[in-house]
C-alpha positions as CSV (number, residue, x, y, z in Angstrom):
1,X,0.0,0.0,0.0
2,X,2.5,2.4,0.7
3,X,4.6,1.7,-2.0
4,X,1.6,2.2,-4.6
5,X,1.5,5.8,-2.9
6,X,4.8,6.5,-3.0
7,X,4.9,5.1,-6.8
8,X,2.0,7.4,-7.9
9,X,3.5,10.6,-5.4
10,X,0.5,11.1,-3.5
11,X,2.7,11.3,-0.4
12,X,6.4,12.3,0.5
13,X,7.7,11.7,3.4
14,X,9.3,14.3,6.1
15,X,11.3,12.7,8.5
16,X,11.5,15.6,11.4
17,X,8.5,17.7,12.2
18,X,10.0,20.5,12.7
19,X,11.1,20.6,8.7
20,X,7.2,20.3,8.4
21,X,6.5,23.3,11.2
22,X,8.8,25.2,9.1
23,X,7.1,24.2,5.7
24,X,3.5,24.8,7.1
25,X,4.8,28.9,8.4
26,X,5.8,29.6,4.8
27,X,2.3,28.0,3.5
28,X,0.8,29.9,5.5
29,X,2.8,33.1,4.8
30,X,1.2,32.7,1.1
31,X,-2.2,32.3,2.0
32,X,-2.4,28.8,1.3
33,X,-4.3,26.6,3.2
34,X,-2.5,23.9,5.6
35,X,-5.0,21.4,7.1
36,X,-2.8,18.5,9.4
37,X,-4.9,15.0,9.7
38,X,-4.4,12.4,11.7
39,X,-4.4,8.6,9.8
40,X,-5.1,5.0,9.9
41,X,-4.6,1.6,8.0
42,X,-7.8,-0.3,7.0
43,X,-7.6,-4.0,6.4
44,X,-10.5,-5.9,4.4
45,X,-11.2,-9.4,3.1
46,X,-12.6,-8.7,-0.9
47,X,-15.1,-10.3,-2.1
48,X,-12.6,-12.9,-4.0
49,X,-11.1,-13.6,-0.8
50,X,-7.5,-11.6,-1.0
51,X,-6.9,-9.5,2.1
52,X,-6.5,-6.2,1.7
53,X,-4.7,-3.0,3.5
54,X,-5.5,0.7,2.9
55,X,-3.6,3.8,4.1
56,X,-6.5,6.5,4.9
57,X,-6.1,9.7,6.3
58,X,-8.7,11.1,9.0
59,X,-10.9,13.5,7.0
60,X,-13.1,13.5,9.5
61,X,-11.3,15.5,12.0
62,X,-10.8,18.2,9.1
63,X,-12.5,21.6,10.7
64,X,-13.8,22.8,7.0
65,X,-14.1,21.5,4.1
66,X,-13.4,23.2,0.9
67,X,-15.5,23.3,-2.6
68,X,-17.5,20.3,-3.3
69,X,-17.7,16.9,-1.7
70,X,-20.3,15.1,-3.9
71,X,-20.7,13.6,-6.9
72,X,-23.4,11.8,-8.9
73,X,-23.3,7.9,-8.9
74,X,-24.6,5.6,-11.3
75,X,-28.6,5.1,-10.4
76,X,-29.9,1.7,-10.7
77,X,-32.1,2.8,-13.5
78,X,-29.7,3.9,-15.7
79,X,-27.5,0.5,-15.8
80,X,-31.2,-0.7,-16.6
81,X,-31.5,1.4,-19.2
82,X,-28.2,0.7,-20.7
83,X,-28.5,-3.3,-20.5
84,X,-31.9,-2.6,-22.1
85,X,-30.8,-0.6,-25.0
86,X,-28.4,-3.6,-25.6
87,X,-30.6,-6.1,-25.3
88,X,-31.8,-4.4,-29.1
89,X,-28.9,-6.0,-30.5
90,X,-29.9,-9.5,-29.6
91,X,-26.9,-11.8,-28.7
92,X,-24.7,-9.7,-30.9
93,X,-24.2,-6.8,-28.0
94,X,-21.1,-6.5,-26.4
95,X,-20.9,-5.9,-23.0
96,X,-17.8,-5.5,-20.6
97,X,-16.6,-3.8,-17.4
98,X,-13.3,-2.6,-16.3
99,X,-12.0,-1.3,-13.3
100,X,-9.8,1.8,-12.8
101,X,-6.9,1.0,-10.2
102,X,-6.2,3.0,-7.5
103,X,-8.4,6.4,-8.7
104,X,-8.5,8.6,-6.5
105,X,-4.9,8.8,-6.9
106,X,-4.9,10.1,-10.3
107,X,-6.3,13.5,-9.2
108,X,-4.0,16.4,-7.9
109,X,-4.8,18.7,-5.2
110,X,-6.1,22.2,-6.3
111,X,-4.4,25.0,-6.1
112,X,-3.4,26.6,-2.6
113,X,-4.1,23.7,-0.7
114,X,-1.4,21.5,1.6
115,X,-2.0,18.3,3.5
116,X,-0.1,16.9,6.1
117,X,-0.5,13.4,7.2
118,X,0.0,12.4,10.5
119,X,2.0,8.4,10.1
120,X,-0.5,5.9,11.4
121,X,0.3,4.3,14.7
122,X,0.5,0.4,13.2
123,X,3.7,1.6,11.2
124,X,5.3,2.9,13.9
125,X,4.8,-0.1,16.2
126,X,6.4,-2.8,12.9
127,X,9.2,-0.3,13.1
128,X,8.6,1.4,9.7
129,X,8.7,4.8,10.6
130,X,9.2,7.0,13.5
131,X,6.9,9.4,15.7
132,X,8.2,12.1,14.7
133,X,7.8,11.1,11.0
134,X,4.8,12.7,8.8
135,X,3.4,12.5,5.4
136,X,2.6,15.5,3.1
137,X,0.0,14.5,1.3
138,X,-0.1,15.8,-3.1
139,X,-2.7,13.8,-4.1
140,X,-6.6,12.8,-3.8
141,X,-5.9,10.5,-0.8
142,X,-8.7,8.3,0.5
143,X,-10.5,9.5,3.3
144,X,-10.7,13.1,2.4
145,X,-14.0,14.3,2.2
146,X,-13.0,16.5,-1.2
147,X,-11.3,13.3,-2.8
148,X,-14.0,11.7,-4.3
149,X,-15.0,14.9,-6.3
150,X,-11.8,15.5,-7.4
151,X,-11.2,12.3,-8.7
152,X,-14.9,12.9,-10.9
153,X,-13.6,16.2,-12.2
154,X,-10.7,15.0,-13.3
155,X,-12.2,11.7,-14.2
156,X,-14.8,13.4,-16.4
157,X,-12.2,15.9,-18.4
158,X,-10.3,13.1,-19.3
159,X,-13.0,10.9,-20.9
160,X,-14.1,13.9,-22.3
161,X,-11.7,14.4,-24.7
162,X,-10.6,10.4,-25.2
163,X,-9.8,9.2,-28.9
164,X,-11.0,5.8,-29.6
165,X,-9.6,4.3,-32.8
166,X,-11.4,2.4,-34.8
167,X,-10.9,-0.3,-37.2
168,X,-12.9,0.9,-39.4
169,X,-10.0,3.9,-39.6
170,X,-12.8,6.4,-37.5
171,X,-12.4,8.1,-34.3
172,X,-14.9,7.8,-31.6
173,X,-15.3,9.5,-28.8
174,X,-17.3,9.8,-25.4
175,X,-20.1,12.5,-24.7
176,X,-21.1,12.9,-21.7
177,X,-25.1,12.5,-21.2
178,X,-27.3,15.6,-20.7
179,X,-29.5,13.5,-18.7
180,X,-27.4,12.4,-16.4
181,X,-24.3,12.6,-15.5
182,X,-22.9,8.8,-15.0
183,X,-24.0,8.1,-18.7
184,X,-21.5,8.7,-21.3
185,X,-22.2,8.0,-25.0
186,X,-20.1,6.6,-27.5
187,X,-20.1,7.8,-31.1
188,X,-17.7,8.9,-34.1
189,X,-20.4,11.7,-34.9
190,X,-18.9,15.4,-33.5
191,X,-22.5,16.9,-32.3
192,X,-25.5,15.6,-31.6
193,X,-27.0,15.6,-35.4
194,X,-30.9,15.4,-35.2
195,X,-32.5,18.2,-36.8
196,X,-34.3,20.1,-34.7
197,X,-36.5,23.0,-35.4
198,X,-37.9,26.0,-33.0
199,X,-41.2,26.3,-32.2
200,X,-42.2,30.1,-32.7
201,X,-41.0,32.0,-30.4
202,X,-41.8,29.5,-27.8
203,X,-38.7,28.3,-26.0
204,X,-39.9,24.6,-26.6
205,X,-38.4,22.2,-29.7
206,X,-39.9,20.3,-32.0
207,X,-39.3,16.4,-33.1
208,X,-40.0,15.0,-36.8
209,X,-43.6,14.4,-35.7
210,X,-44.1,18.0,-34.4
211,X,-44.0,17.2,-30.0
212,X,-42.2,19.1,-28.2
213,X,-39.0,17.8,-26.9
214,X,-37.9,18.1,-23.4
215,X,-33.7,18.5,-24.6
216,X,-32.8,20.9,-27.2
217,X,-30.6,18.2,-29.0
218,X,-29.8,15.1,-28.8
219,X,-28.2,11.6,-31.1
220,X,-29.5,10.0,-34.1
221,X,-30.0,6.0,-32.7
222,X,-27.7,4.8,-36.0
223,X,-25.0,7.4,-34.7
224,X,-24.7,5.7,-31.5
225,X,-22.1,3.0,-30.9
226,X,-22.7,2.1,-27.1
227,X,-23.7,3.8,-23.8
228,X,-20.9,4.2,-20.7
229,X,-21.8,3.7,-16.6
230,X,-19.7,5.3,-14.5
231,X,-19.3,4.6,-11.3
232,X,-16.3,6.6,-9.5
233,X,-13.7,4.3,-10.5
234,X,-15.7,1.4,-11.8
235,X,-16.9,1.4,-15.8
236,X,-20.0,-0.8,-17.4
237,X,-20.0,-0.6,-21.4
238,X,-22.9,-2.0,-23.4
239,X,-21.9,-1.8,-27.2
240,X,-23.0,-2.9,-30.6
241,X,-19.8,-5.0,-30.9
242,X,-16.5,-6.2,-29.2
243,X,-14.5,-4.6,-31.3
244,X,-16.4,-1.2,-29.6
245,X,-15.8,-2.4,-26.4
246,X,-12.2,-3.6,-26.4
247,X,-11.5,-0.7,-28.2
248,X,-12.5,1.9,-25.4
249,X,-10.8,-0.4,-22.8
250,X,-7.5,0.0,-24.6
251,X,-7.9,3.3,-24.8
252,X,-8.3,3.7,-21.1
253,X,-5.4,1.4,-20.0
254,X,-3.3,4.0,-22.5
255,X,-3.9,6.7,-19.7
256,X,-4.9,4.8,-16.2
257,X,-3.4,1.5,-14.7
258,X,-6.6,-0.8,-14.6
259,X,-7.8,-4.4,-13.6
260,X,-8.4,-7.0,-16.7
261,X,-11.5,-6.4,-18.5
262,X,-13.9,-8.9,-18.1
263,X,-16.4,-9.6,-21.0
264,X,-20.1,-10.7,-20.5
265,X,-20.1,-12.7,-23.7
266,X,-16.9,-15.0,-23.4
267,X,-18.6,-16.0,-19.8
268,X,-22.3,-15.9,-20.0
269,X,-22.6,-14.2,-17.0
270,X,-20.6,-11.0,-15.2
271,X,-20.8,-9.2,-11.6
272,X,-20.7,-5.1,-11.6
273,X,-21.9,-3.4,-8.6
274,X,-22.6,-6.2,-6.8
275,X,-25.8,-7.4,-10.1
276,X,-25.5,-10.6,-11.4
277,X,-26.1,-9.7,-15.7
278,X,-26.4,-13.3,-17.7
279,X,-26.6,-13.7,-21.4
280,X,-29.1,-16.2,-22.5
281,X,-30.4,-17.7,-25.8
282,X,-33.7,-15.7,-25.6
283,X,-32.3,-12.2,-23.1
284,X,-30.7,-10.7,-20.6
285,X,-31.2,-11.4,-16.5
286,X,-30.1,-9.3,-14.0
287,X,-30.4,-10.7,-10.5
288,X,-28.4,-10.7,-7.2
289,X,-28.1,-14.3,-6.1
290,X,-25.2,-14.6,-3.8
291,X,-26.1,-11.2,-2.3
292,X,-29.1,-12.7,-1.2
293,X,-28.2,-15.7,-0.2
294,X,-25.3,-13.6,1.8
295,X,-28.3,-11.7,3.4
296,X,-30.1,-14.4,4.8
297,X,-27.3,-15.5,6.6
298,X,-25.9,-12.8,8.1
299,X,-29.4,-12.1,9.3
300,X,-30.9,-15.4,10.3
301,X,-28.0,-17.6,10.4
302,X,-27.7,-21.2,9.3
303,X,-31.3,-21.5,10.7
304,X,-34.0,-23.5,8.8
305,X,-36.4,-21.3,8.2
306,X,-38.1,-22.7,5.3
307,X,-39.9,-20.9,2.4
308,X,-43.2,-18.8,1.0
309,X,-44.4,-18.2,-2.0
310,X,-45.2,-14.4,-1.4
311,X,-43.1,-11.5,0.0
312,X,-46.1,-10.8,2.7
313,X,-49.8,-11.6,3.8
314,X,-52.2,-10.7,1.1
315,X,-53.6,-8.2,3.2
316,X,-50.1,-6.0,3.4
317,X,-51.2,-4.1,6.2
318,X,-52.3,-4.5,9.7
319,X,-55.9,-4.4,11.0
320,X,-54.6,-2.0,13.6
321,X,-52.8,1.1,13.4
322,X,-49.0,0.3,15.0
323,X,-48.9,2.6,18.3
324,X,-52.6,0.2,19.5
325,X,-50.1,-3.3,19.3
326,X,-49.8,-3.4,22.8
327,X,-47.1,-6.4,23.3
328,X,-44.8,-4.2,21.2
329,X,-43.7,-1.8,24.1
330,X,-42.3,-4.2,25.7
331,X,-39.9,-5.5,22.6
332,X,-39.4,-1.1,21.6
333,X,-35.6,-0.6,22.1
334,X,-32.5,1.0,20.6
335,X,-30.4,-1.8,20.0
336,X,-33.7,-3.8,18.2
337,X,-34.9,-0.6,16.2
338,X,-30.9,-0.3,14.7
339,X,-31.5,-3.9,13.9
340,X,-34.2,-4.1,12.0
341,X,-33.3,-0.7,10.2
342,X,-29.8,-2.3,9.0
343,X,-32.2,-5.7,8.3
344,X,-35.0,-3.6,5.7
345,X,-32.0,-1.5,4.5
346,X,-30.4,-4.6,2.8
347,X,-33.8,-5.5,1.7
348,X,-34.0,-2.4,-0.1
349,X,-31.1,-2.8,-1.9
350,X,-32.1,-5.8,-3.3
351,X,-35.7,-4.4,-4.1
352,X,-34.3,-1.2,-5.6
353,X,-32.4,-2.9,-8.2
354,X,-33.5,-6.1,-9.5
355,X,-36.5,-7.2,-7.3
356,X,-39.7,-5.3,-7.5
357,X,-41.8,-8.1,-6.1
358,X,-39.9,-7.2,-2.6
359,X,-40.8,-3.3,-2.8
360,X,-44.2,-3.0,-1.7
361,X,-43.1,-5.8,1.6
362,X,-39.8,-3.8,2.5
363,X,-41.6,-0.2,2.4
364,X,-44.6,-1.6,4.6
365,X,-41.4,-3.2,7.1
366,X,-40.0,0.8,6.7
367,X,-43.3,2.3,8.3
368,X,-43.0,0.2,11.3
369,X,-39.4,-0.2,12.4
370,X,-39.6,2.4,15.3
371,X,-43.4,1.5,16.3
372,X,-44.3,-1.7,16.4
373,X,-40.7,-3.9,16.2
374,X,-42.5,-7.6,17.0
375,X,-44.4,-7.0,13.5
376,X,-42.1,-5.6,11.7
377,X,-40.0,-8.6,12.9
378,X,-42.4,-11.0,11.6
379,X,-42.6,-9.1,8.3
380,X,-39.2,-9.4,8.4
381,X,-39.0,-13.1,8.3
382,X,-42.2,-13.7,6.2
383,X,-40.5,-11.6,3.5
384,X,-36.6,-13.5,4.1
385,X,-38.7,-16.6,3.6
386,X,-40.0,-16.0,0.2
387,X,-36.2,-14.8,-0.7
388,X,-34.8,-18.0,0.3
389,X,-37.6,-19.5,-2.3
390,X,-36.9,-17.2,-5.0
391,X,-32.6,-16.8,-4.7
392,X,-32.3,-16.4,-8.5
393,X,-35.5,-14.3,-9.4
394,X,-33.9,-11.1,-11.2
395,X,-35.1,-8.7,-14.1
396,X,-35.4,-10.4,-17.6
397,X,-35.1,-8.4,-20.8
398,X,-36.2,-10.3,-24.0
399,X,-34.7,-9.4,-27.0
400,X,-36.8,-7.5,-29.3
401,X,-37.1,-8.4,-32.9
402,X,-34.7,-6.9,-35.2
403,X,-35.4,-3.0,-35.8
404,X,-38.5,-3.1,-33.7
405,X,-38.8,0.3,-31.9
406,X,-40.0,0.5,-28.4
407,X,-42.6,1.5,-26.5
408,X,-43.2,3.2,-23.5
409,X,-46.2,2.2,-20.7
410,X,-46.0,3.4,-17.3
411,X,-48.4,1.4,-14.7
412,X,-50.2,3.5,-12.0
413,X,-51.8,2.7,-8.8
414,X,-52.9,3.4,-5.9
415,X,-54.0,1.5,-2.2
416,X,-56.6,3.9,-1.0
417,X,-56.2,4.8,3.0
418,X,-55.4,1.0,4.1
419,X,-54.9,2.0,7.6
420,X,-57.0,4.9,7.9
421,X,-54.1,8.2,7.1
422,X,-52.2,8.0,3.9
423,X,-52.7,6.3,0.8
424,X,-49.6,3.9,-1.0
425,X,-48.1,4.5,-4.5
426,X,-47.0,2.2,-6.7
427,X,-45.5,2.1,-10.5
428,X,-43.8,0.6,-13.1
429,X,-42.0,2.2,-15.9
430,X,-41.7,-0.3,-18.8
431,X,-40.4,-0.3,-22.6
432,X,-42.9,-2.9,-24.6
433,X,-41.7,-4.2,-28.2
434,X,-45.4,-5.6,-28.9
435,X,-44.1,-7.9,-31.8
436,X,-41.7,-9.8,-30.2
437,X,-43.6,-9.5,-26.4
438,X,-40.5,-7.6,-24.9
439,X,-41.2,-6.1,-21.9
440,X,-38.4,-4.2,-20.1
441,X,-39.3,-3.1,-16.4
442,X,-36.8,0.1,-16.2
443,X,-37.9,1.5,-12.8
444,X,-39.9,1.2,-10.2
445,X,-41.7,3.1,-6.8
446,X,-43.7,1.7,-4.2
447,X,-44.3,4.5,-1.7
448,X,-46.5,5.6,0.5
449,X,-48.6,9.2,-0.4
450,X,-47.2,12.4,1.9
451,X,-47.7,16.0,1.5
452,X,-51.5,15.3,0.6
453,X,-53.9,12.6,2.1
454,X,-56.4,11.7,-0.3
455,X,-59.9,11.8,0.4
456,X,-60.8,9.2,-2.0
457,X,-59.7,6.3,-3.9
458,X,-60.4,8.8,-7.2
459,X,-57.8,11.1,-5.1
460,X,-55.4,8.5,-4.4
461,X,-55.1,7.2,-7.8
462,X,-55.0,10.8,-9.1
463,X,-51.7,11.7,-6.7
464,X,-50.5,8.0,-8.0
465,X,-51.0,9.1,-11.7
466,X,-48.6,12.4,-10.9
467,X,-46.0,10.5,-9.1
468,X,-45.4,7.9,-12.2
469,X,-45.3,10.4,-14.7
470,X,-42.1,12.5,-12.5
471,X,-40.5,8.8,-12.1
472,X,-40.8,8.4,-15.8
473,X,-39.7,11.6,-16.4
474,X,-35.8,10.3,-16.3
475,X,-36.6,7.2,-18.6
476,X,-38.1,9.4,-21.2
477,X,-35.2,11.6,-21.5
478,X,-32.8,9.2,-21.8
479,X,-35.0,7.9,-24.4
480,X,-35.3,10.6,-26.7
481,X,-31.7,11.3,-26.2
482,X,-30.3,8.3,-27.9
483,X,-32.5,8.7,-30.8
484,X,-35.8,7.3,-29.5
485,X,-38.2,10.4,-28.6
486,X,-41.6,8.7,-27.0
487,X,-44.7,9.8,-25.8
488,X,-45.4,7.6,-22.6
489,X,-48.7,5.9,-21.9
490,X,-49.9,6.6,-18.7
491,X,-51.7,3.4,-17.7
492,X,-54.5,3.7,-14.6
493,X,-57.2,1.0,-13.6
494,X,-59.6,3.5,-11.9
495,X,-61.9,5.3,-14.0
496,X,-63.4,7.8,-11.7
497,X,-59.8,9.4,-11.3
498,X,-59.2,9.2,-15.5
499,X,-63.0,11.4,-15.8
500,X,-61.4,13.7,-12.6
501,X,-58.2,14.1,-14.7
502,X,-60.3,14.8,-18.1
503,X,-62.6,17.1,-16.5
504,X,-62.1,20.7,-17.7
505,X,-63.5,22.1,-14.8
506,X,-62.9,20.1,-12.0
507,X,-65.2,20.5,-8.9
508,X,-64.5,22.8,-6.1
509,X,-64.3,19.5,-3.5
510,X,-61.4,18.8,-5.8
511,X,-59.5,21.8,-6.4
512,X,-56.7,20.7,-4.1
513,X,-56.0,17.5,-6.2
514,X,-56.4,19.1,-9.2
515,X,-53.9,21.7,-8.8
516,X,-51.4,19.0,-7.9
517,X,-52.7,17.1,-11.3
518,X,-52.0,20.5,-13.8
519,X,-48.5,19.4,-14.4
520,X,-50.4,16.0,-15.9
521,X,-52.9,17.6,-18.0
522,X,-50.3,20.1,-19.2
523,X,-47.8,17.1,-20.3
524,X,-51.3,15.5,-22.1
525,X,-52.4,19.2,-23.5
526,X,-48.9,19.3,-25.3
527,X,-49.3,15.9,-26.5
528,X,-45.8,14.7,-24.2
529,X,-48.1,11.9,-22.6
530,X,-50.7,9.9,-23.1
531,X,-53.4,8.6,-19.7
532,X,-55.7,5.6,-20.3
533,X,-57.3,3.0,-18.9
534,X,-56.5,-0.7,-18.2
535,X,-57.9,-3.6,-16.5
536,X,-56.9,-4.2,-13.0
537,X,-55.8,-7.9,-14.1
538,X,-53.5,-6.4,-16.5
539,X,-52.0,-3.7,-14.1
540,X,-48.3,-4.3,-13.3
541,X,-48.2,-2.0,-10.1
542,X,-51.0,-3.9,-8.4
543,X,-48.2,-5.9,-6.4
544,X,-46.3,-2.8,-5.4
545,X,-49.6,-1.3,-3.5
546,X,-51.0,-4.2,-1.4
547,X,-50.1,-7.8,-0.4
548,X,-51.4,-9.7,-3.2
549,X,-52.2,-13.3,-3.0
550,X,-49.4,-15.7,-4.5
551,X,-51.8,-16.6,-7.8
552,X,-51.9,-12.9,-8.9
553,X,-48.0,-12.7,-8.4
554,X,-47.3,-15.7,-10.0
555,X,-49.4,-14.2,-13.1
556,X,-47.7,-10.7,-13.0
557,X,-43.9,-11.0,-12.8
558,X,-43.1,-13.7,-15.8
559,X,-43.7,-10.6,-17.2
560,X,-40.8,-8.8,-16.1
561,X,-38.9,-11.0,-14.4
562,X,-37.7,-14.7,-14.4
């Protein structure tokens, strides 16, 4: 570890202190800032069993911190997305990840800033260094609180202006996604070439069919060779071949030391950000087996628990509010409540990324952590139980039949009041290809109604309907920006909140809702969305709003999932 610092000259070491006292007065002197941290050594077992040993500094104990500490990560829903727009190519997509070694170490510090690094305490006892020995630190160490962003920006210029030779004798390069910022899109075009026209005087833009677009410009699909995740030092590529692929690898390892690449179609199956992604002969899965079957054990032990075949009673809620449980005082402590938090959040983070039969179960166990622990224990274990049945359930993206376009259906509902206060959300965003029967689940919400409580099941379905089309809002973007503009269908299975949303003059009993609903009927008026109706057999979201009963599950997610 310390060799790999001192090879990239993130630190240098000062063997006196008073050399450093002396250095730190003329810093000082200049206006410069001079922050001196404490540090420590880290070890760790990764996940492929190698131990590991970090040298951190303390940035903790740093009094202020100076510019920006964040930095966007790679959401779920866009590695969906990506894997998705892959899946177009049938089994002729390339896809690959590579991992950037080291990164943080690749950024410099900005100007007018010095470190110092006080030598951790484990060196000095194996003799390595002395007391009065200490660090100055030129590079984006681990552990500051800065580090991370300054490891994006530089991160981010350099992609920016990487050359990727072709075979073909073109140059491609990477441009960064106005969406978001963890996309990067690869193509030998220079600009972003659809034609686009203004719309009067209107600040709006036009597509070919005469909707208004939500970006001012964005790719043709045929100009588009592959999509880039980033994720701080980690990078998944789906591309339209492996010459693509390799290609941009090589091009990184020109400017950053890196692990192997590792190529989903020479193994069949490939592990980024702790998702499972298989290749089979009819799509793509994404699921999180050994993270599951990790879970289970760390939080129920070797114990046999047996299984279910649904992730909680069909009911989904209780018959009494939480605080009237009265054999739940006794159980209400600290200790238990941090339990069962750390318990439902590794439940969501398998629910929130390849598991949408889970979310409606894990945001019902959310509610009642802190009030009612004995049920939220047994919710707990009724929905590990139906894990430990399901271990290899994940996303499933069939591929589409050659040049079909997609499109794109978003299921609304809505549980009306089930314990007498709020009302629960649910949706599903979803790209269909109708002649093949593709259906891609992208996203997904279960969640339960706040800032208004609705009077009615019209109500509730009406706040549901506003909520899917902001959670869509990201999908359709990305969308339309590699070459795909859609106008979303707005799917509901209530049809007094579709005549309340239709109404031109909605009632005064209503106002309140139908304020909240003038974003939808402006996104309708302007022909950017579409609302209809559908059966309630056929609506997706109906598991992600109440406990359904294992029958209507078992008829819902072949859809999505496998």
């Amino acid at each position: 570890e310390i060799s790999q610092l001192m090879e990239k000259d993130a630190i240098q070491v000062m063997k006196k202190k008073k050399k450093y006292h002396q250095i730190a007065a003329e810093c000082r002197s200049k206006g410069e800032i001079v922050s001196t941290l404490p540090s420590q050594l880290v070890f760790t077992i990764k996940a492929d069993g190698r131990h590991k040993a970090r040298m951190v500094i303390c940035g903790n104990f740093a009094q202020e911190v100076f510019g920006e500490v964040s930095t966007s990560d790679l959401d779920p829903t866009i590695l969906r997305f990506m894997l998705s727009w892959g899946s177009r190519r049938g089994k002729n997509l390339s896809c690959g990840k590579i991992d950037i070694s080291t990164a943080f170490l690749n950024s410099e510090l900005p100007p007018g800033r010095r470190i110092f690094m006080m030598v951790p305490k484990q060196l000095v006892q194996l003799g390595l260094y002395e007391e009065d020995d200490i660090f100055e630190v030129t590079k984006g160490i681990y552990g500051l609180k800065e580090a991370p962003k300054w490891w994006a920006s530089t991160r981010n210029e350099v992609l920016s202006k990487l050359e990727i030779p072709l075979k073909n004798g073109k140059t491609a390069r990477l441009y960064k996604s106005k969406v978001h910022d963890s996309l990067w899109i690869i193509s030998t075009s220079k600009k972003r070439v659809l034609e686009i026209e203004k719309k009067n005087e209107a600040s709006q833009w036009l597509d070919e069919q005469g909707r208004p677009r939500a970006l001012d410009s964005c790719w043709d699909s045929d100009d588009i060779l592959g999509l880039v995740g980033v994720y701080v030092d980690d990078l998944a590529l789906v591309s339209i071949s492996k010459e693509i692929t390799k290609a941009v690898f090589e091009a990184v390892q020109k400017i950053w030391k890196t692990s192997p690449p590792e190529y989903l179609d020479e193994q069949a199956n490939m592990l980024f950000l702790g998702l499972r992604v298989y290749i089979t002969d009819e799509g793509i899965k994404i699921s999180q087996p050994a993270y599951a079957k990790d879970m289970v054990k760390k939080l129920f032990g070797d114990a046999s628990m047996g299984s279910r075949n649904a992730p909680c009673d069909s009911d989904g809620f209780m018959s009494k509010p939480y605080t009237q449980v009265g054999d739940d005082k006794v159980a209400n402590t600290d200790s238990e409540k941090k339990r069962l938090q750390m318990a439902i959040g590794t439940l969501l983070w398998l629910s929130t990324r390849t598991r949408p039969d889970l979310a409606f179960a894990v945001s019902r166990m959310a509610s009642c952590a802190t009030s009612s622990q004995v049920e939220c224990q047994r919710r707990l274990k009724h929905c590990v139980q139906y894990v430990i049945g399901s271990m290899d359930k994940g996303i499933f993206y069939k591929f589409p039949s050659p040049g079909e376009t997609p499109k794109m259906h978003i299921y609304s509902d809505a549980s009306f009041a089930p314990e007498g206060g709020n009302s629960h959300t649910g949706c599903i965003v979803t790209l269909q290809y109708p002649k093949s029967g593709a259906l891609h689940a992208i996203g997904w919400l279960s969640v339960r109604q706040s800032g208004i409580v609705a009077k009615s099941s019209a109500e509730a379905e009406l706040i549901a309907l506003c909520t899917s089309s902001e959670t869509a809002a990201c999908v359709q973007l990305l969308c339309e920006e590699t070459g795909h503009p859609l106008m979303p269908t707005l799917f509901t299975d209530n049809t007094a909140a579709l005549h309340q949303h239709n109404a031109e003059s909605p009632s005064w009993r209503s106002r309140h809702i139908s304020i909240k609903g003038e974003h939808l009927r402006t996104e309708v008026k302007e022909q950017r969305l579409s609302v209809q109706y559908c059966k309630t057999a056929d609506m997706l979201a109906d598991m992600l709003t109440k406990g359904v009963p294992s029958q209507v599950l078992n008829r819902l997610l072949p859809m999505i999932m496998q």
